[in-house]
KEKE-3310 file (N, C-alpha, C; in steps of 0.2 Angstrom, whole numbers, plus 5000, padded with zeros to 4 digits):
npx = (5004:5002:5012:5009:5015:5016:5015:5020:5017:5024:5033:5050:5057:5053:5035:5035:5026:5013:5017:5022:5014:5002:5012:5013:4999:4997:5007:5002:4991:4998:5005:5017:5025:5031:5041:5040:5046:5050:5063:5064:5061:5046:5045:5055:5053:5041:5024:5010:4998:4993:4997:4992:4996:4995:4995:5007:4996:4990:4994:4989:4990:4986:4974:4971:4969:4968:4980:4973:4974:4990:5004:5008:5017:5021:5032:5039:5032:5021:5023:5029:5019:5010:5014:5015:5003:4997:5003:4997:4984:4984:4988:4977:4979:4974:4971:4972:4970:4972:4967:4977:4978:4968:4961:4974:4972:4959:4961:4969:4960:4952:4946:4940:4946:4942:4952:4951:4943:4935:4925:4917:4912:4897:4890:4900:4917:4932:4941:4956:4959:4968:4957:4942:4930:4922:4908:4905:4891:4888:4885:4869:4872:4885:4902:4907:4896:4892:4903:4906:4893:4885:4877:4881:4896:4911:4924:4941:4950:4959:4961:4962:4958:4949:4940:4931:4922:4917:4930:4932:4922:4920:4912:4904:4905:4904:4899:4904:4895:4892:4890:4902:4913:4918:4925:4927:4925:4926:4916:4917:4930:4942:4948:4946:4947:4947:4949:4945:4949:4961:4963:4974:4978:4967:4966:4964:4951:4941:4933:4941:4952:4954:4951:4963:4965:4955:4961:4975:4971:4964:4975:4983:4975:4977:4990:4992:4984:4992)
npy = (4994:5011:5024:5038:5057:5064:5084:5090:5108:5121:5131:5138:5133:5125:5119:5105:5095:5094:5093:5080:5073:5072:5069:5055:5050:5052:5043:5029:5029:5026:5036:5045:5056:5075:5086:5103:5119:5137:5139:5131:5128:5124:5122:5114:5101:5086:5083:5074:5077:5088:5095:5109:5116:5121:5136:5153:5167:5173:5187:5203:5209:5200:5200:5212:5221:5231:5228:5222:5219:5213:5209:5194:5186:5178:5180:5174:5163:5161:5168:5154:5143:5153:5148:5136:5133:5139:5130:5118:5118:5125:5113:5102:5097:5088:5094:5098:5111:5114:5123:5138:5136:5131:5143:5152:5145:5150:5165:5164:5161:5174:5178:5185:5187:5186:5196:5193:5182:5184:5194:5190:5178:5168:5158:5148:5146:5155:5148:5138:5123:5105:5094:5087:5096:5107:5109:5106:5109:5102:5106:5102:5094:5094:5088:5086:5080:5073:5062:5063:5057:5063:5076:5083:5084:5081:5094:5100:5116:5127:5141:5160:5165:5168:5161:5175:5182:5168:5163:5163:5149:5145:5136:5137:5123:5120:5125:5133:5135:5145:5152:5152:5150:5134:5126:5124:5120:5115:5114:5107:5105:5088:5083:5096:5106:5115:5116:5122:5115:5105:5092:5082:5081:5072:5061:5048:5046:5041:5045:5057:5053:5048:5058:5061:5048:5051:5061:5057:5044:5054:5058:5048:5043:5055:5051:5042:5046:5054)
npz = (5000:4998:5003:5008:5009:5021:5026:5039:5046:5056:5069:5071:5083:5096:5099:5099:5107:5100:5086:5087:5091:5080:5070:5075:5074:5061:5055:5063:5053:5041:5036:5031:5039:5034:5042:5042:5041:5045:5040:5029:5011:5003:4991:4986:4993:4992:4991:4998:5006:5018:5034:5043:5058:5075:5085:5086:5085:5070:5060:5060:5048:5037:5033:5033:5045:5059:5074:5088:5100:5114:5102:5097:5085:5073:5058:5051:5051:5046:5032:5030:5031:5024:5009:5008:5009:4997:4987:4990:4988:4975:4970:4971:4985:4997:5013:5030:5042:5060:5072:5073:5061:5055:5054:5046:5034:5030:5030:5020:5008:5010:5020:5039:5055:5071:5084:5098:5109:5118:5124:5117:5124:5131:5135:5135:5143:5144:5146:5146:5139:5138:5136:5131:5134:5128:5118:5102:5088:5076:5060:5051:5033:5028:5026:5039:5046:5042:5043:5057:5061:5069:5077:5088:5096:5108:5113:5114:5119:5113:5107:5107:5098:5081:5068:5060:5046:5033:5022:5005:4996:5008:5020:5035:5045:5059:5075:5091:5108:5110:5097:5090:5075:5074:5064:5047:5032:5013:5004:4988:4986:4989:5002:5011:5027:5041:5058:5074:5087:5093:5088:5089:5101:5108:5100:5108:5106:5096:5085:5084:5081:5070:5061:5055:5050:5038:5034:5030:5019:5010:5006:5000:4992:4982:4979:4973:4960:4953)
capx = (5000:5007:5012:5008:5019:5011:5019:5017:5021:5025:5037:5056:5058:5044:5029:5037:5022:5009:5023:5025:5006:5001:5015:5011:4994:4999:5009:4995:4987:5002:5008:5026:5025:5038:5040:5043:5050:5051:5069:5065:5057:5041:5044:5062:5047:5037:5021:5006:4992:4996:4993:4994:4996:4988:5003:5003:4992:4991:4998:4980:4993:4986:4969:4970:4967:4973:4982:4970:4979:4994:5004:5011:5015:5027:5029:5040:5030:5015:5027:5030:5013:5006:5017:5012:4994:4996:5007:4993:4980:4986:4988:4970:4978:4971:4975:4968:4971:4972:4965:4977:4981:4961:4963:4976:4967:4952:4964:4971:4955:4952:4941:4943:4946:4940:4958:4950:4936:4935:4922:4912:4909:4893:4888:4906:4922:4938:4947:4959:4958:4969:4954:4936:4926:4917:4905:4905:4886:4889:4880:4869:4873:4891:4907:4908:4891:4893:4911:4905:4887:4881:4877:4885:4903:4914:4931:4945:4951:4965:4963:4957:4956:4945:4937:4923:4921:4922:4935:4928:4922:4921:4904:4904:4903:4903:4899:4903:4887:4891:4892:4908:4913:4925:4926:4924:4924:4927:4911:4919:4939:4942:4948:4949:4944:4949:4946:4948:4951:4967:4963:4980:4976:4964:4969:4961:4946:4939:4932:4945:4960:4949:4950:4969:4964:4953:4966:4978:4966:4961:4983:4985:4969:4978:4995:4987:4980:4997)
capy = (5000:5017:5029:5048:5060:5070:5088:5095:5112:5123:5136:5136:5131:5123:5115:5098:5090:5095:5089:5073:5068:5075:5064:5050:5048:5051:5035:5026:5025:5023:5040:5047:5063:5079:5093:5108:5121:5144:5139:5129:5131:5121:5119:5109:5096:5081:5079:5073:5080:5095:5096:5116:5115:5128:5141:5161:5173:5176:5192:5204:5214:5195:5200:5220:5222:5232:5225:5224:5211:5215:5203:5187:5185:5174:5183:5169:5156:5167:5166:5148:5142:5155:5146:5128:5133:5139:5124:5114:5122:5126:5106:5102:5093:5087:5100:5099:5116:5115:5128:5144:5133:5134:5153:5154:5144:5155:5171:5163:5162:5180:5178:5187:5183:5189:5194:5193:5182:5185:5198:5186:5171:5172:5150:5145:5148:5156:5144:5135:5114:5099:5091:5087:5098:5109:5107:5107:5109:5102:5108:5097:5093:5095:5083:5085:5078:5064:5059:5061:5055:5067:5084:5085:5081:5086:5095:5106:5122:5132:5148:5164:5169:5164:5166:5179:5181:5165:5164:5161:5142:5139:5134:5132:5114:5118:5131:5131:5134:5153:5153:5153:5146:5130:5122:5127:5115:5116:5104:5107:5100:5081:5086:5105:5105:5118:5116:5128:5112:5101:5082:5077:5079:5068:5055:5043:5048:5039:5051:5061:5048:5048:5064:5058:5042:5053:5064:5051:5041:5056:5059:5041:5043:5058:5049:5038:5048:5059)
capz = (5000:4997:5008:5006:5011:5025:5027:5044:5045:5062:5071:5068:5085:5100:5097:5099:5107:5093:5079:5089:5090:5074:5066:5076:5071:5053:5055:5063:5046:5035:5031:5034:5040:5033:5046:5037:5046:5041:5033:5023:5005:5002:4983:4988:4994:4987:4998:4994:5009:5025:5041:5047:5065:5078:5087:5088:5082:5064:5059:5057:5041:5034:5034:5031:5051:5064:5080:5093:5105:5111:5098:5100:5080:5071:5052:5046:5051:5042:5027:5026:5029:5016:5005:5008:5009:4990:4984:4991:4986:4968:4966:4976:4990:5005:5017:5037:5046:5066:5077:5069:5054:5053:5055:5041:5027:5031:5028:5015:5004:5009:5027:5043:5062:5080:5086:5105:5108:5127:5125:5114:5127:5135:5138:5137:5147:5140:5150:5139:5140:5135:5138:5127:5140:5127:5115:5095:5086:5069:5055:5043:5027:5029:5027:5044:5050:5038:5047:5065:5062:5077:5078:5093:5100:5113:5110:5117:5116:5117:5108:5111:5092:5078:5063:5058:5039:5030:5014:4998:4994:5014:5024:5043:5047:5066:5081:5101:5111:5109:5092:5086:5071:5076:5058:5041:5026:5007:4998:4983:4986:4992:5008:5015:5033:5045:5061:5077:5094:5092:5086:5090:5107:5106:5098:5110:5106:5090:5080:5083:5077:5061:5055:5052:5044:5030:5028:5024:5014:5005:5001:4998:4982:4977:4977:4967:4951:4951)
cpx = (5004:5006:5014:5013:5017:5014:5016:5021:5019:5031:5045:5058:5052:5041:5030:5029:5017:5012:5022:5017:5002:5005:5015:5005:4993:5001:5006:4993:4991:5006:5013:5027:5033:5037:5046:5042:5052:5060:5070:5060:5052:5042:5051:5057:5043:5033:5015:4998:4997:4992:4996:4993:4996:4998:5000:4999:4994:4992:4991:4983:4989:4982:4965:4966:4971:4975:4977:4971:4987:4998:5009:5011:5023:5026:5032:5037:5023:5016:5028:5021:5007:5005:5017:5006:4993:4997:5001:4988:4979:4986:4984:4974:4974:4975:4968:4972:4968:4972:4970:4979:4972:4960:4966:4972:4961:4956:4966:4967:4949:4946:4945:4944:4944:4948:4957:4942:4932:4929:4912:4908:4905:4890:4894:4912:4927:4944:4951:4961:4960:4962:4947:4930:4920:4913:4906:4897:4889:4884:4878:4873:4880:4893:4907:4904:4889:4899:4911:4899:4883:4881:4880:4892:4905:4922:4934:4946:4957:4967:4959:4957:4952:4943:4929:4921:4924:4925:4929:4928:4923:4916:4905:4902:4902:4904:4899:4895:4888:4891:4896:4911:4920:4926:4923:4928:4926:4925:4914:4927:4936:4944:4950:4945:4951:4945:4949:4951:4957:4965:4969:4982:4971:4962:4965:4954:4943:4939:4937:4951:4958:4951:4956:4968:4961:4957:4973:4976:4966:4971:4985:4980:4974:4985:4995:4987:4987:5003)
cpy = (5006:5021:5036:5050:5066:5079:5093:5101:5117:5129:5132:5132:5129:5119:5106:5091:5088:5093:5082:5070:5070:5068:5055:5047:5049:5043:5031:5022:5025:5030:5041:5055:5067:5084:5097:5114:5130:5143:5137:5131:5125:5119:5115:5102:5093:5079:5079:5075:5085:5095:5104:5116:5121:5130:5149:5164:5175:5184:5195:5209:5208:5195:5208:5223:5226:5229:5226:5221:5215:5206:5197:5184:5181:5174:5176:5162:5157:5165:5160:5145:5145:5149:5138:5129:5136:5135:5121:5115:5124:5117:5102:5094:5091:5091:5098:5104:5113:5123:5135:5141:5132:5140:5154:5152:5148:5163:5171:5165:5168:5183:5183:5183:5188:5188:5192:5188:5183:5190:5193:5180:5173:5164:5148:5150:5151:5151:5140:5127:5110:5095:5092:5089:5103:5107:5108:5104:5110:5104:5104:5099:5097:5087:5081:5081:5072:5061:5058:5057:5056:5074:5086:5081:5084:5085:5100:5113:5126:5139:5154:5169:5164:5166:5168:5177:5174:5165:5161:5153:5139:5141:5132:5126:5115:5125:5130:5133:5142:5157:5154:5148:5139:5124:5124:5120:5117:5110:5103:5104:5093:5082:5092:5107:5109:5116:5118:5122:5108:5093:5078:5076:5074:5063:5048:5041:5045:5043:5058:5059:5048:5052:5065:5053:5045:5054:5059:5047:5048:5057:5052:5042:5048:5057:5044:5040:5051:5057)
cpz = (5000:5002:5010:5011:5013:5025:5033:5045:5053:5065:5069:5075:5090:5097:5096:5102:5103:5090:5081:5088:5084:5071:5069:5075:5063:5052:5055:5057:5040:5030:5034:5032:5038:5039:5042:5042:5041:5038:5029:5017:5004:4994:4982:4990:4991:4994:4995:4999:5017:5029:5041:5054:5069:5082:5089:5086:5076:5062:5056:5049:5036:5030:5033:5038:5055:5071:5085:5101:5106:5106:5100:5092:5076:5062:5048:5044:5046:5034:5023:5024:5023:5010:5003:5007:5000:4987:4984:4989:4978:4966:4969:4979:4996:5010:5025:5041:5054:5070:5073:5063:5047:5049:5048:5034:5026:5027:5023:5008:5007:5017:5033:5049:5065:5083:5094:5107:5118:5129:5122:5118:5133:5138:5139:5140:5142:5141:5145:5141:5135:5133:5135:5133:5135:5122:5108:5093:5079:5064:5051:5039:5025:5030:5034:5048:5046:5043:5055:5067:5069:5074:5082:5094:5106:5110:5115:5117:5120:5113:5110:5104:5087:5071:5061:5053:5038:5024:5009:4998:5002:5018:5031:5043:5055:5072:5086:5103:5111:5101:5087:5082:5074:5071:5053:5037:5017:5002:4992:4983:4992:4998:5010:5021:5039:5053:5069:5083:5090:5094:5088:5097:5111:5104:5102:5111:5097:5083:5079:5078:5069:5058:5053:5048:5037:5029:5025:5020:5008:4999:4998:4989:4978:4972:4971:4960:4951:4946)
residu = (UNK:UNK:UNK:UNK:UNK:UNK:UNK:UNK:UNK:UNK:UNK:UNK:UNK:UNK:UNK:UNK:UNK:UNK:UNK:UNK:UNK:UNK:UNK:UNK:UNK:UNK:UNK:UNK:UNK:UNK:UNK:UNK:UNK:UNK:UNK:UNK:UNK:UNK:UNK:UNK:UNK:UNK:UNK:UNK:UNK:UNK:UNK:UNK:UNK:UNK:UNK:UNK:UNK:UNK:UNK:UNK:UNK:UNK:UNK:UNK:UNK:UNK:UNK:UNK:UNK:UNK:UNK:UNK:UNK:UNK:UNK:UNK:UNK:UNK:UNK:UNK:UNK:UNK:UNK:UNK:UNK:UNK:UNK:UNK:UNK:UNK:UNK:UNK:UNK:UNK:UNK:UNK:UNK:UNK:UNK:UNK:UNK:UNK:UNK:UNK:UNK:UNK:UNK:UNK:UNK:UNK:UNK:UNK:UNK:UNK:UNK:UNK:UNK:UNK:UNK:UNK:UNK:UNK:UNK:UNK:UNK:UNK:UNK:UNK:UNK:UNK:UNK:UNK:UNK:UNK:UNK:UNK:UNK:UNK:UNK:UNK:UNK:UNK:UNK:UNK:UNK:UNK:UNK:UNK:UNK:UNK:UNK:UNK:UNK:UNK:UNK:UNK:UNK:UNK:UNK:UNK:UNK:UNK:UNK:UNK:UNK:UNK:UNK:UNK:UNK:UNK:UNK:UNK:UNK:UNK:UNK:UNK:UNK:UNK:UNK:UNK:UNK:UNK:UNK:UNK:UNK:UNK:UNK:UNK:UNK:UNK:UNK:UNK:UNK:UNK:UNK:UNK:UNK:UNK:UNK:UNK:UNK:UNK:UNK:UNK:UNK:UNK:UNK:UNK:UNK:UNK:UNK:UNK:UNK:UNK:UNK:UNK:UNK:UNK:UNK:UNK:UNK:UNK:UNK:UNK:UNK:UNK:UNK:UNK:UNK:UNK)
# end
């Protein structure tokens, strides 16, 4: 069986635990994760689906916004990830965005974000949890509500940004109990699935381990036809 060439993409330095369970749940289902890394060049690379993985606060210059936070922003990492999410994007890969990796593909295809949602929560906490303590309200007739076969789930949450506007060709698939969007979709590509809680935390949770098996399944098809 073939085995697609994941490309997890991340800060130059940190994030070790996200990289480690992210690329471990790749493996799981037979693909061989790359981590790609702001010095290198994404078009030096041969990868067949992306994970974007969650981290600082995307840069609001990305977005034609002004700072409203103070910031906590990482341009190169901005840079690279643009720059895969066009690659991938330009050669309709499977791509799965994590909590800012969400964020980005959103801005990427021309969306905004809530740089503060602290003023927005009115049924849930801002408190920030390893742990599947809040809730996700998926949306029918959505990829999403097909794949979990519930409306409801429970999920985690560790940021305290998000997105408002969606980008062009992206439908909410899913909202916390206060309304905020915590997954956007793209019915039109094979797999293009943002999503705002961290699955790789996870992991032990079925439907969570899953939404690594599609995306491998979906880079495996496209390794396939290429």
């Amino acid at each position: 069986m073939a085995r697609p060439v994941i490309a997890i993409t991340g800060p130059q330095r940190g994030a070790l635990g996200p990289r480690w369970c992210v690329a471990l749940a790749l493996r799981l289902y037979g693909a061989r994760p790359l981590q790609l890394r702001p010095d290198q060049h994404p078009q030096d690379y041969s990868f067949d689906g992306v994970v974007v993985t969650g981290g600082h606060d995307i840069d609001p210059v990305l977005y034609a916004a002004e700072p409203e936070v103070v910031p906590k922003y990482d341009q190169a990492r901005d840079k690279l990830e643009m720059a895969v999410i066009d690659q991938a994007l330009k050669s309709q890969l499977p791509v799965l965005g994590i909590c800012r990796g969400a964020q980005l593909l959103n801005v990427y295809r021309g969306g905004s974000l809530y740089q503060d949602l602290r003023q927005r929560r009115r049924k849930t906490s801002n408190r920030r949890t390893l742990l599947p303590l809040k809730t996700l309200c998926i949306q029918p007739d959505t990829w999403l509500y097909l794949f979990m076969g519930k409306d409801r789930t429970r999920i985690n949450s560790l940021h305290n940004q998000a997105i408002n506007a969606t980008g062009q060709g992206f439908v909410v698939a899913g909202r916390d109990l206060d309304g905020i969007i915590q997954a956007i979709e793209d019915p039109d590509q094979e797999f293009l699935l943002g999503v705002q809680w961290h699955p790789e935390f996870l992991i032990f949770m079925r439907q969570q381990r899953l939404l690594f098996k599609a995306l491998v399944e979906a880079s495996r098809k496209k390794l396939a036809v290429s």
